[in-house]
N, CA, C and O of each residue as an XYZ file, in Angstrom:
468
protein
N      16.013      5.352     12.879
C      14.850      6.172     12.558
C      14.096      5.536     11.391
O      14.607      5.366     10.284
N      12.813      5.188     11.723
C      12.425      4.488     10.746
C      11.838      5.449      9.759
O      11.269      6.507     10.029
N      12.094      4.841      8.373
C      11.685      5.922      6.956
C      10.635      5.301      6.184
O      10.802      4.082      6.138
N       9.538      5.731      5.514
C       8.219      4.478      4.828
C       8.047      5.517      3.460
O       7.033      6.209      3.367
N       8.986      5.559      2.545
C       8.657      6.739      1.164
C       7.985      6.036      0.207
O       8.462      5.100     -0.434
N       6.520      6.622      0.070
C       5.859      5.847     -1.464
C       6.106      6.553     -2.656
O       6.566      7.684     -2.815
N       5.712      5.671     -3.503
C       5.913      6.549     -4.801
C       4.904      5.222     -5.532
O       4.375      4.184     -5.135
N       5.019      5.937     -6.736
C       4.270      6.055     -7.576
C       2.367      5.900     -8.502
O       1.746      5.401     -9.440
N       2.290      6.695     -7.406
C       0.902      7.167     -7.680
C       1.014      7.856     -8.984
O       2.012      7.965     -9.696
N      -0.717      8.499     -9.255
C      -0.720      9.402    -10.225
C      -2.446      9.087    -10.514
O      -3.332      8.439     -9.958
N      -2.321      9.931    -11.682
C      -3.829      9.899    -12.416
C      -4.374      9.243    -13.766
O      -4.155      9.392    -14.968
N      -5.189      8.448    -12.974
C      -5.571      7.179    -14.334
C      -6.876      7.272    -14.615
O      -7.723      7.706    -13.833
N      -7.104      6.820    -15.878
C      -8.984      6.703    -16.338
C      -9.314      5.274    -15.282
O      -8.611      4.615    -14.516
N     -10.404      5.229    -15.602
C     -11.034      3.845    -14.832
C     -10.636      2.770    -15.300
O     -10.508      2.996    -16.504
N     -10.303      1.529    -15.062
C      -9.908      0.422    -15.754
C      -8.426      0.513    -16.183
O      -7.821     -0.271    -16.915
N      -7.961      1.645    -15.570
C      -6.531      1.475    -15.575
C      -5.219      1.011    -14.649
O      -5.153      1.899    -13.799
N      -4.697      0.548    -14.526
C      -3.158      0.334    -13.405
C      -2.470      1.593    -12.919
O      -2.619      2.798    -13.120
N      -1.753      0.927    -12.284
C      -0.638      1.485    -11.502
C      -0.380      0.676    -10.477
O      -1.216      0.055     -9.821
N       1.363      0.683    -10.269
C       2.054      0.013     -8.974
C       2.459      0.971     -8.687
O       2.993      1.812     -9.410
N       2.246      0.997     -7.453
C       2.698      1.277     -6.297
C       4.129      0.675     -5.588
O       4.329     -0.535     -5.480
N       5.384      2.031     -4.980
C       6.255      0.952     -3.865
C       6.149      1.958     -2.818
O       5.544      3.030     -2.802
N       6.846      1.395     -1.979
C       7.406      1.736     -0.942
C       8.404      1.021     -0.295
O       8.418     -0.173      0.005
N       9.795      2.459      0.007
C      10.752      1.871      0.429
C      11.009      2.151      1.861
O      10.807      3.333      2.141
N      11.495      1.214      3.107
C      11.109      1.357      3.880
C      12.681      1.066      4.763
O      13.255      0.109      4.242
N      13.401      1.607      5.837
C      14.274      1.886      6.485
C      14.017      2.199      7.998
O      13.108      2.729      8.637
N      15.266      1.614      8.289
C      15.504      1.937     10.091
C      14.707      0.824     10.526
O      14.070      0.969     11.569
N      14.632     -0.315      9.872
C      14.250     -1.430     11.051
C      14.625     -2.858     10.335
O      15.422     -2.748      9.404
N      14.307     -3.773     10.544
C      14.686     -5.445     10.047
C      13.297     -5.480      9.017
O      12.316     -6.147      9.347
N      13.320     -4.889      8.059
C      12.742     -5.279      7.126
C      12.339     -6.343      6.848
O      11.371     -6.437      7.603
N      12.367     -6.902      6.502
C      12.170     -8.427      6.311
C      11.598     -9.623      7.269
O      11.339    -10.780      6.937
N      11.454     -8.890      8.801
C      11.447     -9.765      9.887
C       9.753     -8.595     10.421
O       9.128     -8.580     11.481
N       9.609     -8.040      9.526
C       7.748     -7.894      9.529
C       6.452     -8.040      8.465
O       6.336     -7.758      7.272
N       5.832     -8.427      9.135
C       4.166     -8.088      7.696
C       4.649     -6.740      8.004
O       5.245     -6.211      8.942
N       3.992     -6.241      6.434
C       4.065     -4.834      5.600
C       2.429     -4.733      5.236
O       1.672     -5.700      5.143
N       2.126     -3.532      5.082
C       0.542     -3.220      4.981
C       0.304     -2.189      3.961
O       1.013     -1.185      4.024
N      -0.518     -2.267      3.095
C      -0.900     -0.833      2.614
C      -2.278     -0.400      2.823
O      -3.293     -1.076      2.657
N      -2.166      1.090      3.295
C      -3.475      1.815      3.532
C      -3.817      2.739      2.621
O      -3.115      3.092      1.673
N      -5.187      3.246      2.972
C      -5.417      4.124      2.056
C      -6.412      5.382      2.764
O      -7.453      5.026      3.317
N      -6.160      6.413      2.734
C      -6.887      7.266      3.035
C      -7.977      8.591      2.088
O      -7.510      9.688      1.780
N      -8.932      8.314      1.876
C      -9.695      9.080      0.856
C     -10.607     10.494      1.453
O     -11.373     10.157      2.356
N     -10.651     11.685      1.187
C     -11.149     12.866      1.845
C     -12.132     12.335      2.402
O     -13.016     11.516      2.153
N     -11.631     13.266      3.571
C     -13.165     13.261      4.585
C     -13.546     11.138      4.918
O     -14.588     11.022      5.562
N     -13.125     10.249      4.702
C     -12.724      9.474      5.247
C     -11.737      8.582      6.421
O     -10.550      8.904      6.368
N     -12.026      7.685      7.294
C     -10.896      7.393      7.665
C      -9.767      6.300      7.090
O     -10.053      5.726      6.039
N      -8.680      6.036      7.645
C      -7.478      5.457      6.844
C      -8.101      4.106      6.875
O      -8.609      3.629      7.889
N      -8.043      3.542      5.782
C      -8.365      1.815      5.388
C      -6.614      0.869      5.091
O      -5.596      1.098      4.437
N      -7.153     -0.328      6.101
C      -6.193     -1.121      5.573
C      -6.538     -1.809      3.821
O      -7.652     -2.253      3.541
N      -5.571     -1.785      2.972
C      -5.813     -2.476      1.624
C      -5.438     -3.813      1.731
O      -6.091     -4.848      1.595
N      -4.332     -3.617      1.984
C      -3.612     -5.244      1.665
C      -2.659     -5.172      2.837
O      -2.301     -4.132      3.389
N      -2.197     -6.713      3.230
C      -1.084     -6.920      3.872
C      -0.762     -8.337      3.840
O      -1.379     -9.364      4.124
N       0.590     -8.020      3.333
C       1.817     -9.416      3.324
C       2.582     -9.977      5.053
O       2.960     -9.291      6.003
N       2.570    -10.734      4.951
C       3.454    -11.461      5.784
C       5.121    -10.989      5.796
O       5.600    -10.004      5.234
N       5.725    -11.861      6.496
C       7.423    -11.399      6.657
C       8.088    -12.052      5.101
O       8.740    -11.582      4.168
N       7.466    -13.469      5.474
C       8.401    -14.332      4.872
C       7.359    -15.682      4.409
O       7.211    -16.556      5.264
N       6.829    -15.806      3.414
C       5.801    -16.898      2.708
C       4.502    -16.651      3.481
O       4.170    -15.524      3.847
N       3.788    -17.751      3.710
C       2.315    -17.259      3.971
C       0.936    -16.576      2.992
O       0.979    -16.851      1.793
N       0.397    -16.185      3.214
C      -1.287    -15.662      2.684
C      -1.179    -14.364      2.841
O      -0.920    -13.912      3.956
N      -1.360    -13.539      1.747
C      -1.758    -12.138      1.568
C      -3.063    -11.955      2.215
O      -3.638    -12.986      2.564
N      -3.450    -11.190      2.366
C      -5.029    -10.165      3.080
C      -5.180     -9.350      2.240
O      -4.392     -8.485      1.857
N      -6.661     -9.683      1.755
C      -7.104     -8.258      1.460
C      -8.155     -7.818      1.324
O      -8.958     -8.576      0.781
N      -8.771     -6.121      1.820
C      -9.917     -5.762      2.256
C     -10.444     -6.383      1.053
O      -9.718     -6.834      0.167
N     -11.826     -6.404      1.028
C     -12.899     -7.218     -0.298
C     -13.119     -6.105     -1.031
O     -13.697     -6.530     -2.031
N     -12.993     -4.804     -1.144
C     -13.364     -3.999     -1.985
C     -12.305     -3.845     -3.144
O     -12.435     -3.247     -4.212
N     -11.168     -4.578     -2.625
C      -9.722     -4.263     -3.839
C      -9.595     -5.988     -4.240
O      -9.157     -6.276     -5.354
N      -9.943     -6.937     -3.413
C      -9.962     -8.317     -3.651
C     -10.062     -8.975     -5.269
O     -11.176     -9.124     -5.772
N      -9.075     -9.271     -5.869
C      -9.052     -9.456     -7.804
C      -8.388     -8.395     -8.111
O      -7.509     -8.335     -8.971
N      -8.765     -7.532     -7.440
C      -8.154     -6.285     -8.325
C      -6.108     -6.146     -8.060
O      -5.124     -6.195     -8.798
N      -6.328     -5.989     -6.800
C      -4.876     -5.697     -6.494
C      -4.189     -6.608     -5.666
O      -4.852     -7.347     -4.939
N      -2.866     -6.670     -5.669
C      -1.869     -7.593     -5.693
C      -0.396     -6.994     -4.610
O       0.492     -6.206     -4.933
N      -0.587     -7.676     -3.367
C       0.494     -6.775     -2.688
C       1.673     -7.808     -2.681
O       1.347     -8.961     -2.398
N       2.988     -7.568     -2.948
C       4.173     -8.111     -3.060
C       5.395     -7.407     -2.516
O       5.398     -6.178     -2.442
N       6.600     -8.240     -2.070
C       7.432     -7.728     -1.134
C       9.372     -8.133     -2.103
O       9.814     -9.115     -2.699
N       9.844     -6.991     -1.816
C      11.401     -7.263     -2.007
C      12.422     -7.245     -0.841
O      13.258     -6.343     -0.791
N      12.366     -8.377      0.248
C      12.900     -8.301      1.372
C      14.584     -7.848      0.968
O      15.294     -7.463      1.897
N      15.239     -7.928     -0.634
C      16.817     -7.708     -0.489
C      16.485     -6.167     -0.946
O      17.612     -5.677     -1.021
N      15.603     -5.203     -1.271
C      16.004     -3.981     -1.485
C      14.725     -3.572     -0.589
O      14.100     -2.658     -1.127
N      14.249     -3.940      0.457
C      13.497     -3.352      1.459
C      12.165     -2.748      1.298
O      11.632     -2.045      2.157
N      11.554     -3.112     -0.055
C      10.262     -2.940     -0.361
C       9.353     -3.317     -0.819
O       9.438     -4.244     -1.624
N       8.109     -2.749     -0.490
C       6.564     -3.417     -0.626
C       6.184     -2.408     -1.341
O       6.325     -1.188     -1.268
N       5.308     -3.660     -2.559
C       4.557     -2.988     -3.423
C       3.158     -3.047     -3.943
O       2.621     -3.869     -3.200
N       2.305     -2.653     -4.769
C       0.739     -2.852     -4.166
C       0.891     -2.381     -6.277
O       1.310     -1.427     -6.933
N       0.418     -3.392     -6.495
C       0.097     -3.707     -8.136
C      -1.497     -3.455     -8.072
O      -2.389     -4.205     -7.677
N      -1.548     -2.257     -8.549
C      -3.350     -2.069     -8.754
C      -4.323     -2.277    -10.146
O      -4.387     -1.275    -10.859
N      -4.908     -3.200    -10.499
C      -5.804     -2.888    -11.603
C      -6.765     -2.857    -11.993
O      -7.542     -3.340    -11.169
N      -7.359     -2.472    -13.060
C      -9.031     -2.099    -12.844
C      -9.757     -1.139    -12.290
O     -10.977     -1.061    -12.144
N      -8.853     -0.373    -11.976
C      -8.542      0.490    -10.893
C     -10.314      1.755    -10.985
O     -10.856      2.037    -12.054
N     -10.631      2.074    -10.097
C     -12.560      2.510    -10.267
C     -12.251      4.138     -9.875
O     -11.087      4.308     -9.512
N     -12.947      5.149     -9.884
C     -13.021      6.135     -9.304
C     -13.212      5.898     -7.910
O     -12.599      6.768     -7.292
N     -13.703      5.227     -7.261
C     -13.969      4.712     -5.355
C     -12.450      4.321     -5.048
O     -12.255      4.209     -3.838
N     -11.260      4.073     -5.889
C      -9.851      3.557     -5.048
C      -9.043      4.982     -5.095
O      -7.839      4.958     -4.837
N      -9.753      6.362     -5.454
C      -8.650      7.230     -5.466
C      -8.427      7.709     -4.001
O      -9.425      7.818     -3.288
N      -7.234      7.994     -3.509
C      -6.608      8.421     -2.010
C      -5.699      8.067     -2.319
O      -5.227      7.340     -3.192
N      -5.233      8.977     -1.045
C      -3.630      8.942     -0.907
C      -3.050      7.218      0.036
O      -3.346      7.283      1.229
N      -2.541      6.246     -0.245
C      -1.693      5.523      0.157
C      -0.618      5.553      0.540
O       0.363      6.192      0.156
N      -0.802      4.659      1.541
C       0.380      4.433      2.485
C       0.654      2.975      3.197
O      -0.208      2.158      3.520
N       2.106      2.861      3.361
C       2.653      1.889      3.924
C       2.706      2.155      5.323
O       2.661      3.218      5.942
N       2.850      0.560      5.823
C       3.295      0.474      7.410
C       3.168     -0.660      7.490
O       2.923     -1.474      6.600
N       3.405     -0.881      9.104
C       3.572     -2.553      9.431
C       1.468     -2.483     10.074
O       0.749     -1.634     10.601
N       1.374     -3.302      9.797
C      -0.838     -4.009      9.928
C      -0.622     -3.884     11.006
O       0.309     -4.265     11.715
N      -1.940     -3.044     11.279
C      -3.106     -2.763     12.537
C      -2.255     -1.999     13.503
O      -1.603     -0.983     13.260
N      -2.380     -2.759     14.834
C      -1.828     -2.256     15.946
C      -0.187     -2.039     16.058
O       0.401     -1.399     16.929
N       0.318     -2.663     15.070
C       1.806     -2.858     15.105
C       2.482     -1.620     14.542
O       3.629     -1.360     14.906
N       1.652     -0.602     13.416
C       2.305      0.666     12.968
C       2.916      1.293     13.470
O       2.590      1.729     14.574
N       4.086      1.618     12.871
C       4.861      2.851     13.138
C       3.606      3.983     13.447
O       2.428      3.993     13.092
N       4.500      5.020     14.357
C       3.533      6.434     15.423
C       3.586      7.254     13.468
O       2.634      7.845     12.959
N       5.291      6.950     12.623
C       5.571      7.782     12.047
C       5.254      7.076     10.658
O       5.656      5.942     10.397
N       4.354      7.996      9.634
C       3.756      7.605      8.484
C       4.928      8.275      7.547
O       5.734      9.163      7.824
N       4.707      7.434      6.188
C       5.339      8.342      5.310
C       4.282      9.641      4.526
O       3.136      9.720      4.969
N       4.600     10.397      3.646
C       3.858     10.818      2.743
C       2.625     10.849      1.798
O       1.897     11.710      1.303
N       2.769      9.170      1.783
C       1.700      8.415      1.225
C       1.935      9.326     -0.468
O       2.558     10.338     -0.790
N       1.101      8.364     -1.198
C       1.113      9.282     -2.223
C      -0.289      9.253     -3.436
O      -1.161      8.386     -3.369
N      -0.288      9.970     -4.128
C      -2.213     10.468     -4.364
C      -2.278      9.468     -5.729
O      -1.523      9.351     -6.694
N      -3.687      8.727     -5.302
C      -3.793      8.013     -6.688
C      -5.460      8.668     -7.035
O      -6.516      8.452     -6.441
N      -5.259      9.259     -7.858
C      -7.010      9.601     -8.973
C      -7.017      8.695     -9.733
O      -6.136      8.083    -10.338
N      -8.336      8.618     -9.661
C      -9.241      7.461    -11.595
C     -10.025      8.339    -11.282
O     -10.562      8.654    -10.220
N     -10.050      8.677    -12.185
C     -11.027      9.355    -13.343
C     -12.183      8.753    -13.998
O     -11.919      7.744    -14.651
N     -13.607      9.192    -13.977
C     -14.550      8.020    -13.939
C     -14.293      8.179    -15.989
O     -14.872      7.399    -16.746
């Protein structure tokens, strides 16, 4: 049963950080690209970033491009999304999964990031 739990969101002024993880279960970890999305009210879900399995070139949409930084711990099973600079336009709830067509049916929780202008 696959499991995708984020954590650590929260509420920041503008020009501030936060990382992001997510730990992720019930499949070969390590033997997929990992993705983070983002979903903001009354919007639909955006891909942010996405890593590869194993070496290779990060992706990332151009609106977070400088700003944020997605990185992977294939021995404790998680992906993480280093945000900074962070604007009032990046607040939503985030979420992990495997990029595009390949997602899990089953999302995690995602979890809520505010900036504060």
């Amino acid at each position: 049963q696959v499991q995708l739990v984020e954590s650590g969101g929260g509420l920041v002024h503008a020009g501030g950080s936060l990382r992001l993880s997510c730990a992720a279960s019930g499949f070969t970890f390590s033997k997929y690209a990992m993705s983070w999305y983002r979903q903001a009210p009354g919007k639909e879900r955006e891909l942010v970033a996405t890593i590869p399995s194993v070496g290779g070139s990060t992706i990332y949409a151009d609106s977070v491009k400088g700003r944020f930084t997605i990185s992977r711990d294939n021995g404790k099973n998680t992906v993480y999304l280093q945000m900074n600079s962070l604007k009032p336009e990046d607040t939503a709830v985030y979420y992990c999964n495997l990029p595009g067509r390949s997602a899990f049916d089953s999302w995690g929780q995602g979890t809520q990031v505010t900036v504060s202008s």
